[in-house]
C-alpha positions as CSV (number, residue, x, y, z in Angstrom):
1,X,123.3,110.0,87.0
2,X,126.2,108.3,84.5
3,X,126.6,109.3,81.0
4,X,124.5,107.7,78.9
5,X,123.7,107.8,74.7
6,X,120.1,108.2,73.3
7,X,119.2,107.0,70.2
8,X,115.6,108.3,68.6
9,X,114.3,105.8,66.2
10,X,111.7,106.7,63.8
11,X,109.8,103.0,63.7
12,X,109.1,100.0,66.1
13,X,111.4,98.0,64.0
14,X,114.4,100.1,64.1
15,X,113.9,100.6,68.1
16,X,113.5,97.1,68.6
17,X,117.1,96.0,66.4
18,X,118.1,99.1,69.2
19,X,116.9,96.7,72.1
20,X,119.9,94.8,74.1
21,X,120.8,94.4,77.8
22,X,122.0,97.2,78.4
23,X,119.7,99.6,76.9
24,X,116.3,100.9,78.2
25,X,112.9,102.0,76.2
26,X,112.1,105.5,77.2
27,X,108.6,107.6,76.3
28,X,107.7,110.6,78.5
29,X,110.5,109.6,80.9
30,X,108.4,110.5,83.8
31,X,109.5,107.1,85.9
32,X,112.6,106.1,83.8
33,X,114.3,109.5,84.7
34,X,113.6,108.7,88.7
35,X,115.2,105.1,88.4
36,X,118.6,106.9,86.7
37,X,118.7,109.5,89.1
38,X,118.5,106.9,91.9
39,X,121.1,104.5,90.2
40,X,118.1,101.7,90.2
41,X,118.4,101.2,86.4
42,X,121.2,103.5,85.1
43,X,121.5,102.3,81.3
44,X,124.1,102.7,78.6
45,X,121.9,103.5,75.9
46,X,118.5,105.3,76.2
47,X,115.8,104.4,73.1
48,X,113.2,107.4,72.5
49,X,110.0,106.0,71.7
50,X,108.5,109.5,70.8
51,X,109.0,109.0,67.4
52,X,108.1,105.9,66.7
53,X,104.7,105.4,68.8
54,X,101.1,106.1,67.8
55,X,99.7,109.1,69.5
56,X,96.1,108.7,68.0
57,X,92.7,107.7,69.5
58,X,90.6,106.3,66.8
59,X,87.4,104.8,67.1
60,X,86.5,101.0,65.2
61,X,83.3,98.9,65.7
62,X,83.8,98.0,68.6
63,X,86.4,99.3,70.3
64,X,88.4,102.3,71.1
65,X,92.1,102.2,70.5
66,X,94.1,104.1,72.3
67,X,98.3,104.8,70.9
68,X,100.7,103.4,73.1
69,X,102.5,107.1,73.1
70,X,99.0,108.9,73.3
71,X,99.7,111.3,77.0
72,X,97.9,111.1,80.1
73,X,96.4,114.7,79.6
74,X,95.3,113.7,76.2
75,X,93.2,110.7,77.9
76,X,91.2,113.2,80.0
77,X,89.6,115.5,77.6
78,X,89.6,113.7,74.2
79,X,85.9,113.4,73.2
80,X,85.7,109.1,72.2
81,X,86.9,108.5,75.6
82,X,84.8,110.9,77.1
83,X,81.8,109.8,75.4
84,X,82.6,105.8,75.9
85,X,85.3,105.1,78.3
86,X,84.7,108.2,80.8
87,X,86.1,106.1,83.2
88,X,89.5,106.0,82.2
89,X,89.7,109.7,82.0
90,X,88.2,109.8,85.7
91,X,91.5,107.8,87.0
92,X,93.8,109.3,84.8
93,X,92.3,113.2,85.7
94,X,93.6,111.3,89.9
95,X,97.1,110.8,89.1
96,X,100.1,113.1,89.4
97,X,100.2,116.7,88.4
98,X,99.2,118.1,85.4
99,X,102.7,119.2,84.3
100,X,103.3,115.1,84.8
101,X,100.2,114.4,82.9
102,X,101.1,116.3,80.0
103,X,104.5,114.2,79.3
104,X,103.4,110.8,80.8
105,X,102.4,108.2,77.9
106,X,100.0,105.6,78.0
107,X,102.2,102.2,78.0
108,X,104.2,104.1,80.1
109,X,101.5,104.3,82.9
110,X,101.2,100.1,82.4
111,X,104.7,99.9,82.8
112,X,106.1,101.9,85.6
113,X,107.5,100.4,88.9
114,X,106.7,100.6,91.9
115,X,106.8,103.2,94.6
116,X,107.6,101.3,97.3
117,X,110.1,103.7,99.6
118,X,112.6,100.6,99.9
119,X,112.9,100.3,96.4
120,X,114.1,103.4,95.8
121,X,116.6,103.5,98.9
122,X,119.5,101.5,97.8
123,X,121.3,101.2,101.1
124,X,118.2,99.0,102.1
125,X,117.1,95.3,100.9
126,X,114.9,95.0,98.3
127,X,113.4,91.8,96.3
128,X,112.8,93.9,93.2
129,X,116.1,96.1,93.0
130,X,118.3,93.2,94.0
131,X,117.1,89.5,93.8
132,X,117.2,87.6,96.4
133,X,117.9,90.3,98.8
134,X,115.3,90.5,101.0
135,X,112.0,92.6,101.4
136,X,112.5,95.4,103.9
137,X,109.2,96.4,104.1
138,X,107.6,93.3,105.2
139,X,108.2,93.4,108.7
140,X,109.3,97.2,107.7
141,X,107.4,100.8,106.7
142,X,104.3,99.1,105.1
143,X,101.4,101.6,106.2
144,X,101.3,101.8,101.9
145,X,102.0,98.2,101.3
146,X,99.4,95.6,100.0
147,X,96.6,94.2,101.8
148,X,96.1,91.5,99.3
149,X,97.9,88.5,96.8
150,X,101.2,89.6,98.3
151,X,104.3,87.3,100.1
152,X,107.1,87.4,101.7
153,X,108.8,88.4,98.6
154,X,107.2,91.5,98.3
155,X,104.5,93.9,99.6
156,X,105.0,96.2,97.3
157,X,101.6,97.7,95.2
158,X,100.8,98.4,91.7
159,X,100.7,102.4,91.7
160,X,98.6,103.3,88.7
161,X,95.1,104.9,88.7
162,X,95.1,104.4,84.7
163,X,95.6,100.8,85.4
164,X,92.8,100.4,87.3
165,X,90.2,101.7,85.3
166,X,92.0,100.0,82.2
167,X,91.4,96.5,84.5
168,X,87.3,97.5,85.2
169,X,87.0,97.9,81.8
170,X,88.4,94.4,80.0
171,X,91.4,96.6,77.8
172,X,93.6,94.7,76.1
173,X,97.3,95.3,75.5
174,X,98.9,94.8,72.0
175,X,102.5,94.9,71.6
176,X,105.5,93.6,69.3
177,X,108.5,92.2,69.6
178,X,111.8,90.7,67.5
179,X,110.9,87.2,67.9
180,X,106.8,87.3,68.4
181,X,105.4,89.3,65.7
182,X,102.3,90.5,67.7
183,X,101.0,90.1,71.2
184,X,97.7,90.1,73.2
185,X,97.5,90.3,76.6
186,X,94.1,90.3,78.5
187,X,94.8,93.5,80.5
188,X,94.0,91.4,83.7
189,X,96.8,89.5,83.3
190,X,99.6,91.7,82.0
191,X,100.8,92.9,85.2
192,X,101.7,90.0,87.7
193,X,102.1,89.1,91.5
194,X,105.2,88.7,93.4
195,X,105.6,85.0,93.2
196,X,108.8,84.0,93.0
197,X,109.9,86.6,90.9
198,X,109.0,90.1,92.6
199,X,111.2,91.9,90.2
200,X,108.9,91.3,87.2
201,X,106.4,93.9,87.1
202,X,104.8,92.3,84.6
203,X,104.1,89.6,82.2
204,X,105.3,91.6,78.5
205,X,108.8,90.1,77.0
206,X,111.9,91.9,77.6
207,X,112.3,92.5,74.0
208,X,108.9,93.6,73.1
209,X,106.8,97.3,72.9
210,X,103.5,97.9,73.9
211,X,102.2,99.8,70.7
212,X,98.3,100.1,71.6
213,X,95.3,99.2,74.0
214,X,91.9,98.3,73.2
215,X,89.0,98.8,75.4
216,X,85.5,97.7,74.6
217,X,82.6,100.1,74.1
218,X,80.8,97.7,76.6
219,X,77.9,100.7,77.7
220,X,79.9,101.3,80.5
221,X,79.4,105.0,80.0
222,X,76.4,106.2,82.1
223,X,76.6,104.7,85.8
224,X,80.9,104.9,86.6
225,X,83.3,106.5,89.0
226,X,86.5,106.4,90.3
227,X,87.8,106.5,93.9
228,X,90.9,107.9,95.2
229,X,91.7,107.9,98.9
230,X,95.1,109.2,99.7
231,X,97.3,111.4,102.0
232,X,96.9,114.6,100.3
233,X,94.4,116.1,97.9
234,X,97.1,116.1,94.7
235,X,100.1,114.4,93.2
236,X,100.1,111.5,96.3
237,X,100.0,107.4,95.3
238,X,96.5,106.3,96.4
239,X,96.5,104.7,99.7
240,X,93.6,102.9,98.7
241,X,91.5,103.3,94.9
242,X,88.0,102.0,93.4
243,X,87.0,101.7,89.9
244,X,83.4,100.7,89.6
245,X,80.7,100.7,86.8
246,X,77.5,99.0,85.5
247,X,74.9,99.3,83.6
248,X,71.3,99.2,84.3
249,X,68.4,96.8,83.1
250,X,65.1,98.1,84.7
251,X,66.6,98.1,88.1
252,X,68.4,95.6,88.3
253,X,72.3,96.1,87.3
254,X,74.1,93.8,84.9
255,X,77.9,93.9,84.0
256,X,79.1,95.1,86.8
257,X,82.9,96.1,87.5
258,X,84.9,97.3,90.4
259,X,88.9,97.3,90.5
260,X,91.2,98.4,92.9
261,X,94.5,100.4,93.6
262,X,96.9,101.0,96.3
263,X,96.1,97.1,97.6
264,X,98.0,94.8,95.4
265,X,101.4,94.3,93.5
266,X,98.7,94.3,90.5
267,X,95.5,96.1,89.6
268,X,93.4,94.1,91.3
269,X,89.8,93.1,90.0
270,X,86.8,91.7,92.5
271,X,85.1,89.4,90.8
272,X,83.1,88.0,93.7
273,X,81.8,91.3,94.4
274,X,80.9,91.7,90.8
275,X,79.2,88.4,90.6
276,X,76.9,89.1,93.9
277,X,75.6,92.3,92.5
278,X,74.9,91.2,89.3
279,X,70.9,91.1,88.9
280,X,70.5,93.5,92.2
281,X,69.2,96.3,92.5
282,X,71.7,99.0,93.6
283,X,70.5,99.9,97.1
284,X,73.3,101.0,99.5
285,X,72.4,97.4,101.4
286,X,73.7,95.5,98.4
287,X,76.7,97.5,98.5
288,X,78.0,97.2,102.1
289,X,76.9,93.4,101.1
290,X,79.8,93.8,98.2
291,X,82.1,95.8,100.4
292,X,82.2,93.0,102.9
293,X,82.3,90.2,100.2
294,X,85.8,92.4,98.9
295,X,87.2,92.6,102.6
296,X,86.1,89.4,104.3
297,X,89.6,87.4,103.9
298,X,91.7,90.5,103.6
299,X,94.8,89.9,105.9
300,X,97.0,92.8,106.4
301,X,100.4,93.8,107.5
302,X,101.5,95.2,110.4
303,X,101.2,98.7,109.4
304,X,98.2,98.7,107.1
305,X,94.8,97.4,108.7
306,X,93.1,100.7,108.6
307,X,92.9,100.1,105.2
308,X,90.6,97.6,105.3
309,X,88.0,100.4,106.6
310,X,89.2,102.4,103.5
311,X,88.4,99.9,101.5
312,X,85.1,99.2,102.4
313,X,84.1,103.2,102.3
314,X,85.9,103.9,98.9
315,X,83.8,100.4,97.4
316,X,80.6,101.9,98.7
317,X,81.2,105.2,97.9
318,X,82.2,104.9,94.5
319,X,78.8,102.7,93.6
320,X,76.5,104.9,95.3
321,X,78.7,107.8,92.8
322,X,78.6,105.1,89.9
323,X,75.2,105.3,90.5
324,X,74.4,109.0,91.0
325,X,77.1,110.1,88.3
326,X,75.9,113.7,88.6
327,X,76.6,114.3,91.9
328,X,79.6,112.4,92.8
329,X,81.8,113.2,96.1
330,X,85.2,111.9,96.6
């Protein structure tokens, strides 16, 4: 790792006058740290966001508001999103290790990279380390790769479980910046897909700072869950992830959501799914029905068609959970 400075600003202004070329944003570190260490982004000047971020969860109207420096851990056991938003602590309770948890910051979650294995081997092509380069994984390793709204450009997925739930439930990301006094972004279209620029996670100005999220108290609370399918039991990337919820009118269900992980370059919603289910009744029929709507023009790599058959368990699994929140099996 080269010698770098650090500068700790107490406000979003004074970090943001902080902001040049050749200087990075840093929260909890927990990805930032991995890029130095690997010589992937190795800045001059590092600019501690501890200070100057809201670590609060408050409660308006009709939303909760979640600070952009608020920690993982915190997201799992504080009571609003317990009582509204269980969901997100249900994906964020999947991810890492505790230790990790404890130190990893919201916006931080939205704005990691990803862990494709070629991206962090530098003796190896790699779209999103070096432009233009190539994509090694394409023809390459890509047992973890996407299944879905990927190109040649990249195969590389999204690797947040925070995301997805943050997707299923219609957040919204707020942030600042020097020229753009405040910005919105739908949460479904903050992170972005390859395209022709595979090494742009996302869709947030280089100069700006995410400095809070708001998620709707949409009465998603009762009928959720969250799937994680993946290697090993603990601190593993999700091979393949489901985020589903609804509520219930009579028996029929209404608002319906289901997001994935561990298929895209992005957290990726399915809306089709969610619009076929809308107004059924939530028999396991209607479910393989949803699964098969989500996997129908799937078309996977060389190395990843088995999870297609993940995909299609973890989507009926986690509605038959959704649905039977009580007793819930991963």
């Amino acid at each position: 790792m080269r010698p770098f400075q650090i500068e700790q600003p107490k406000t979003i202004a004074e970090a943001l006058r902080l902001k040049n070329s050749s200087a990075q944003f840093i929260a909890g570190g927990t990805n930032q740290l991995d890029l130095m260490k690997k010589h992937i982004a190795p800045p001059e000047t590092l600019i501690d966001l501890q200070h100057a971020l809201s670590n609060v969860i408050k409660e308006e109207k009709k939303h909760i508001v979640i600070g952009a420096n608020v920690k993982n851990a915190t997201l799992g056991e504080n009571p609003l999103i317990l009582q509204h938003i269980p969901l997100v602590a249900e994906a964020v309770l999947t991810g890492a290790s505790q230790q990790i948890r404890n130190m990893a910051s919201t916006a931080g979650n939205l704005m990691q990279r990803t862990r494709c294995v070629y991206f962090y081997d530098p003796t190896t092509p790699c779209n999103k380390r070096e432009p233009q380069s190539g994509c090694s994984a394409l023809n390459g390793e890509n047992r973890m790769s996407a299944i879905i709204g990927y190109n040649p450009h990249c195969v590389a997925t999204h690797p947040s479980d925070l995301c997805i739930a943050l997707v299923a439930l219609d957040a919204k990301v707020y942030a600042t910046s020097i020229t753009k006094q405040k910005i919105e972004i739908p949460f479904k279209d903050f992170h972005k897909l390859p395209e022709n620029t595979p090494w742009l996670d996302h869709n947030l100005p280089n100069d700006a700072i995410v400095t809070h999220l708001e998620i709707p108290k949409d009465n998603l609370h009762q009928y959720y869950a969250y799937i994680k399918l993946r290697d090993r039991t603990s601190y593993a990337f999700a091979l393949v992830s489901v985020a589903a919820a609804f509520q219930l009118n009579g028996d029929q269900m209404k608002n319906v959501r289901l997001a994935s992980g561990g298929v895209a370059h992005k957290p990726w919603r399915w809306f089709e799914a969610e619009k076929f289910l809308n107004g059924k009744t939530p028999t396991r029929e209607n479910f393989k029905q949803a699964a098969l709507l989500i996997t129908k023009d799937i078309q996977p790599l060389s190395g990843n068609a088995y999870k297609i058959d993940l995909l299609k368990g973890a989507v009926l699994v986690a509605l038959e959970n959704a649905l039977n929140p009580n007793s819930k099996q991963n």
